[in-house]
C-alpha positions as a Markdown table, in Angstrom:
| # | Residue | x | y | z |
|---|---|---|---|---|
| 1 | Unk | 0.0 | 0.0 | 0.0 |
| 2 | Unk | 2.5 | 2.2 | 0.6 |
| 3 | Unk | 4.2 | 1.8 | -2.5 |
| 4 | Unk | 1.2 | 2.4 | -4.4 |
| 5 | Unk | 1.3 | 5.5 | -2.4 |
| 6 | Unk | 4.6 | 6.6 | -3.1 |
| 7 | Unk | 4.5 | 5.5 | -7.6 |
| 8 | Unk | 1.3 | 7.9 | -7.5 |
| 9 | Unk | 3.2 | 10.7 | -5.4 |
| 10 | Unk | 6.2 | 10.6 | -7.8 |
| 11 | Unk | 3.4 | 10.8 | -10.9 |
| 12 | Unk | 1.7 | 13.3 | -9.4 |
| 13 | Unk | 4.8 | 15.6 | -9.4 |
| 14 | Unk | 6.2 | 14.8 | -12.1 |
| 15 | Unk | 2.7 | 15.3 | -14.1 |
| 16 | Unk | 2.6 | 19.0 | -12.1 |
| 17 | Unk | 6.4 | 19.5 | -13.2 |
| 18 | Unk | 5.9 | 18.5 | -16.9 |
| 19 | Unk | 2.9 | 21.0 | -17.1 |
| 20 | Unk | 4.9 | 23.8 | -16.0 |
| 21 | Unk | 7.4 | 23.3 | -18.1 |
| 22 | Unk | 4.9 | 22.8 | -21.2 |
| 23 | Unk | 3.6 | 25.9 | -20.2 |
| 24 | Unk | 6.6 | 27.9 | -20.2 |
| 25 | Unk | 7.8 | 26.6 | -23.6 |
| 26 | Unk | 4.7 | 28.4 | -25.8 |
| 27 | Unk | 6.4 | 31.4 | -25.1 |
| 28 | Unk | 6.9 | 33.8 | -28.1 |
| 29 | Unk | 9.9 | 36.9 | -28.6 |
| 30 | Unk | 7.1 | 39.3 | -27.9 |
| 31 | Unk | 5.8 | 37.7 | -24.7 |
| 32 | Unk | 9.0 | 38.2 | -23.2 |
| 33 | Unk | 9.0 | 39.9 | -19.5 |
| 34 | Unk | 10.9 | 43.1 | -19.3 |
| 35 | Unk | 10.4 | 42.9 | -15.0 |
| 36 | Unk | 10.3 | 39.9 | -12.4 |
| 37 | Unk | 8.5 | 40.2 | -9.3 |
| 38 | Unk | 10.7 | 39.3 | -6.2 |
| 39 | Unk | 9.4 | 37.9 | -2.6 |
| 40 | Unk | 10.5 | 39.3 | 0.6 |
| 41 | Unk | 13.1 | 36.8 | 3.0 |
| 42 | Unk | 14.1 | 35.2 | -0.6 |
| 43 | Unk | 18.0 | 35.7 | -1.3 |
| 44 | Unk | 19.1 | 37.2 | -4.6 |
| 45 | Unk | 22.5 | 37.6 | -6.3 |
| 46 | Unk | 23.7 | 38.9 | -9.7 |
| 47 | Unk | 26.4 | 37.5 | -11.8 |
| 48 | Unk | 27.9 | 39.0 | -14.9 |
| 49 | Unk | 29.4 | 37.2 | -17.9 |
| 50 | Unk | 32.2 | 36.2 | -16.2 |
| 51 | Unk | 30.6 | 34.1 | -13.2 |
| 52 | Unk | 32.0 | 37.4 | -10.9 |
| 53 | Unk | 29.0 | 38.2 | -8.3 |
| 54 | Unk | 28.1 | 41.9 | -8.3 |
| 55 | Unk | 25.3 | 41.6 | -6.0 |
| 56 | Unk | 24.3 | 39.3 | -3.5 |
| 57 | Unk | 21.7 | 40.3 | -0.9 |
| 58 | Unk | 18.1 | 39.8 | 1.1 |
| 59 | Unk | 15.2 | 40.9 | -0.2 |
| 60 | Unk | 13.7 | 43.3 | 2.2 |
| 61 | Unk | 10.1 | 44.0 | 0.6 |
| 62 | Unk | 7.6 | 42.4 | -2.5 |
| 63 | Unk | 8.6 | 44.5 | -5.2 |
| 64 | Unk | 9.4 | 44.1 | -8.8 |
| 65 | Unk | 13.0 | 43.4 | -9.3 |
| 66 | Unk | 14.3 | 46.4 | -11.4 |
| 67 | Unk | 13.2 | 48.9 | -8.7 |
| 68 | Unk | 14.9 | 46.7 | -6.0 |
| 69 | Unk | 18.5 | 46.6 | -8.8 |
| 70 | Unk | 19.7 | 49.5 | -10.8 |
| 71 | Unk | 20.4 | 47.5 | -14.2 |
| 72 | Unk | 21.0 | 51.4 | -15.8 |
| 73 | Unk | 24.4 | 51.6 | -13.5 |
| 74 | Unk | 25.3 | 48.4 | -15.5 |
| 75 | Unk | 27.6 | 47.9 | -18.7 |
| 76 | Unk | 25.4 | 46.4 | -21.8 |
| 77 | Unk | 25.6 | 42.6 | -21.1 |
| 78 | Unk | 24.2 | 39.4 | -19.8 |
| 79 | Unk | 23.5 | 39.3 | -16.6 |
| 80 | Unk | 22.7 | 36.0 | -14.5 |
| 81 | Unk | 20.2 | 36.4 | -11.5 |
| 82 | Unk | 19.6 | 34.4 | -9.1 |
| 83 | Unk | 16.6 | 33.9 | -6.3 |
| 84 | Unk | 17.6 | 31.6 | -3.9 |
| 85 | Unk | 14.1 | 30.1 | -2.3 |
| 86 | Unk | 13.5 | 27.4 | 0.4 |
| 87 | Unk | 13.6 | 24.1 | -1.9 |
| 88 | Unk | 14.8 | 25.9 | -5.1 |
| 89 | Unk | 16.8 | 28.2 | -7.3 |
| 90 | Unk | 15.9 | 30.2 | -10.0 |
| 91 | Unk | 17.4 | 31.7 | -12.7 |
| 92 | Unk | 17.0 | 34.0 | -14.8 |
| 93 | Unk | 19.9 | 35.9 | -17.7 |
| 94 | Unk | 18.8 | 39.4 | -17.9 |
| 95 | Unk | 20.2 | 41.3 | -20.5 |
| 96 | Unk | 21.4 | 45.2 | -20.5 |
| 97 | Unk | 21.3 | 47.3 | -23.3 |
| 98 | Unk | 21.7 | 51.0 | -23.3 |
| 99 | Unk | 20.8 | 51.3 | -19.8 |
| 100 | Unk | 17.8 | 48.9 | -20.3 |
| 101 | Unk | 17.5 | 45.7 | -18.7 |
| 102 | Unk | 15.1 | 42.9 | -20.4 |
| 103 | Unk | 14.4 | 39.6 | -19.3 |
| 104 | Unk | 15.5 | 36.5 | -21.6 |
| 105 | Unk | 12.7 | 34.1 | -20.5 |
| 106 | Unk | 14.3 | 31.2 | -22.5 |
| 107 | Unk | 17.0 | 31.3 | -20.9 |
| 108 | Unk | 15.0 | 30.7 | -17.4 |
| 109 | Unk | 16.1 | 27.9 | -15.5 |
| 110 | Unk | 15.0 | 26.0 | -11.9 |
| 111 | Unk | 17.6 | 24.1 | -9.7 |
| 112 | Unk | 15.6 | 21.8 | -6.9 |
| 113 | Unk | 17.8 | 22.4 | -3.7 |
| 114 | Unk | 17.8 | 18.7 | -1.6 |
| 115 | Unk | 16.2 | 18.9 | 1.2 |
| 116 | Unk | 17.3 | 17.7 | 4.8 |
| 117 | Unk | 15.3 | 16.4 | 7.8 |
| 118 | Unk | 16.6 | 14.6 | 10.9 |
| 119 | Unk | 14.7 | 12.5 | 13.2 |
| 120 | Unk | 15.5 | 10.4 | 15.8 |
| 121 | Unk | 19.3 | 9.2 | 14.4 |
| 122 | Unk | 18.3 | 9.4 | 10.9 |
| 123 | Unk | 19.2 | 12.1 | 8.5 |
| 124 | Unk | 16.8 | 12.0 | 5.0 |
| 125 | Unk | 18.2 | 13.5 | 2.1 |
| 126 | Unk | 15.4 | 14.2 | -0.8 |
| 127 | Unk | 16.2 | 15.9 | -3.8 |
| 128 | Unk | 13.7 | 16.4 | -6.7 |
| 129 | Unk | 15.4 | 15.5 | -9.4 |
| 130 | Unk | 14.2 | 16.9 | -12.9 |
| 131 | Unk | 17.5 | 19.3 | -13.3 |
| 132 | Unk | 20.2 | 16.7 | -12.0 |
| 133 | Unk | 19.9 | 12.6 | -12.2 |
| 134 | Unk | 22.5 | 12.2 | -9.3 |
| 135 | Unk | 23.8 | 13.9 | -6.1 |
| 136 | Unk | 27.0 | 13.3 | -4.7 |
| 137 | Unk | 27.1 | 13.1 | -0.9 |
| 138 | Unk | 29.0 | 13.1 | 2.2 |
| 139 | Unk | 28.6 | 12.6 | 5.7 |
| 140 | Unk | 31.0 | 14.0 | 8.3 |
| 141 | Unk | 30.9 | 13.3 | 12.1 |
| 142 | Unk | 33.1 | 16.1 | 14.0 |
| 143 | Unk | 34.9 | 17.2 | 11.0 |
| 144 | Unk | 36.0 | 13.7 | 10.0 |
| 145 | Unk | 34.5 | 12.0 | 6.4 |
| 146 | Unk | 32.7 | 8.7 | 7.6 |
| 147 | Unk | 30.4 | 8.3 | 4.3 |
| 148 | Unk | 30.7 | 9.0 | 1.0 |
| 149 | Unk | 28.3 | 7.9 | -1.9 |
| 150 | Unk | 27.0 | 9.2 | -5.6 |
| 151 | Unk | 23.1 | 8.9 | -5.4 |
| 152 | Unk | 21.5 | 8.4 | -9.4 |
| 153 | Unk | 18.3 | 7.7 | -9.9 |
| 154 | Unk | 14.7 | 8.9 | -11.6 |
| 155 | Unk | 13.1 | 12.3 | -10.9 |
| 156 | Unk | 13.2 | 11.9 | -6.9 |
| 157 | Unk | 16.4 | 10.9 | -5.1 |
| 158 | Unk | 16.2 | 9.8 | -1.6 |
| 159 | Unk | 18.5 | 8.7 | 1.0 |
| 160 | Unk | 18.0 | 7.8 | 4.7 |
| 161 | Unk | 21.2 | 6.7 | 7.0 |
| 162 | Unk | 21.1 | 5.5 | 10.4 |
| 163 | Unk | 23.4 | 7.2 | 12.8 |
| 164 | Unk | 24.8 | 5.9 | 15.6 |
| 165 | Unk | 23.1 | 6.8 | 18.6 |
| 166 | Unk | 25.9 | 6.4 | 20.7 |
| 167 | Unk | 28.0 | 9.0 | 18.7 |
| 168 | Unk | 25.9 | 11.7 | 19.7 |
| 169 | Unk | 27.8 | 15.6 | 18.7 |
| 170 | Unk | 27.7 | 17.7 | 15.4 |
| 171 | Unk | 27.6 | 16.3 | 12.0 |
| 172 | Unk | 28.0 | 18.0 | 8.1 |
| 173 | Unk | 25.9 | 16.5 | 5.2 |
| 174 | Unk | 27.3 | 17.9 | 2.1 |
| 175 | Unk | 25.7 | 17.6 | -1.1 |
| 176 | Unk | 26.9 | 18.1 | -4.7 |
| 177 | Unk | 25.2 | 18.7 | -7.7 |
| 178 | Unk | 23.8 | 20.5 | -10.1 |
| 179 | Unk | 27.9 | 22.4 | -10.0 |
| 180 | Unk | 26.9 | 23.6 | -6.7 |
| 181 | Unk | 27.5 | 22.6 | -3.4 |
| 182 | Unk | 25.0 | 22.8 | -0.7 |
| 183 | Unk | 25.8 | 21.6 | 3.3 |
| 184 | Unk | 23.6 | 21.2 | 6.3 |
| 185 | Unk | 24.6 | 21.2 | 9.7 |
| 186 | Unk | 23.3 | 18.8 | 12.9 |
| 187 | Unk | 23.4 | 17.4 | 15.7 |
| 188 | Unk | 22.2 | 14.1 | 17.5 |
């Protein structure tokens, strides 16, 4: 039962996830956005073409994204921008132009972020996996590498380990893919 559970879950998301991306790929040169709204407590940061952050910061309000950045202070370019949110990243390539910044909505991109949840002397590791089909991970205990595996699989990718309860102190999970690196921090 719980199986069946779980194969309708995964369809279920992956049905939802398909349909956004369907829906995104209708878009026409002329539909393209020239502004983004933005989400206060998200984290934003702004690359140029080199990969070199220019801005990195909190957003501090709802507001549309060219009244929170000055794109006119900019040289004409691509830009890469970047709003980091709970379980995901977005991006999207803005690009200036005589002072004018416009959006490239092809160019728009999601990264799923894996999620982390301790309980009891487990840690779970999730990661929705429609941008990446493996994580690498590691486990440290007090600074010191005890686990070590590269997780591949369909559109989800779980792990659970079973710590020791008898090692009780602070442990690192650190996850790689997608070219990033993202680490949690824990204790049991």
């Amino acid at each position: 039962m719980k199986t069946m559970k779980k194969v309708v879950r995964n369809i279920l998301v992956v049905a939802v996830m398909l349909g956004t991306y369907t829906g995104y790929a209708s878009t026409t040169t002329s539909d393209l956005p020239t502004s983004y709204e933005v989400k206060k407590g998200k984290y934003i940061s702004v690359k140029d073409e080199s990969g070199n952050v220019i801005y990195r910061g909190e957003i501090n309000q709802d507001r549309n994204i060219k009244d929170f950045l000055n794109f006119s202070q900019l040289n004409d370019g691509i830009y890469t921008v970047e709003v980091s949110r709970a379980y995901e990243i977005e991006i999207n390539t803005v690009e200036v132009k005589n002072s004018l910044a416009s959006f490239i909505d092809n160019a728009k991109e999601k990264i799923f972020k894996p999620v982390f949840r301790t309980e009891n002397s487990k840690v779970i590791i999730s990661k929705l996996a429609l941008d990446a089909k493996e994580m690498e991970v590691e486990l440290y205990f007090e600074d010191n590498l005890f686990h070590s595996e590269t997780v591949k699989g369909g559109k989800i990718l779980n792990r659970v380990y079973q710590l020791d309860r008898g090692l009780p102190g602070d442990y690192t999970a650190i996850i790689r893919s997608n070219d990033r690196v993202y680490v949690e921090h824990f204790r049991i």
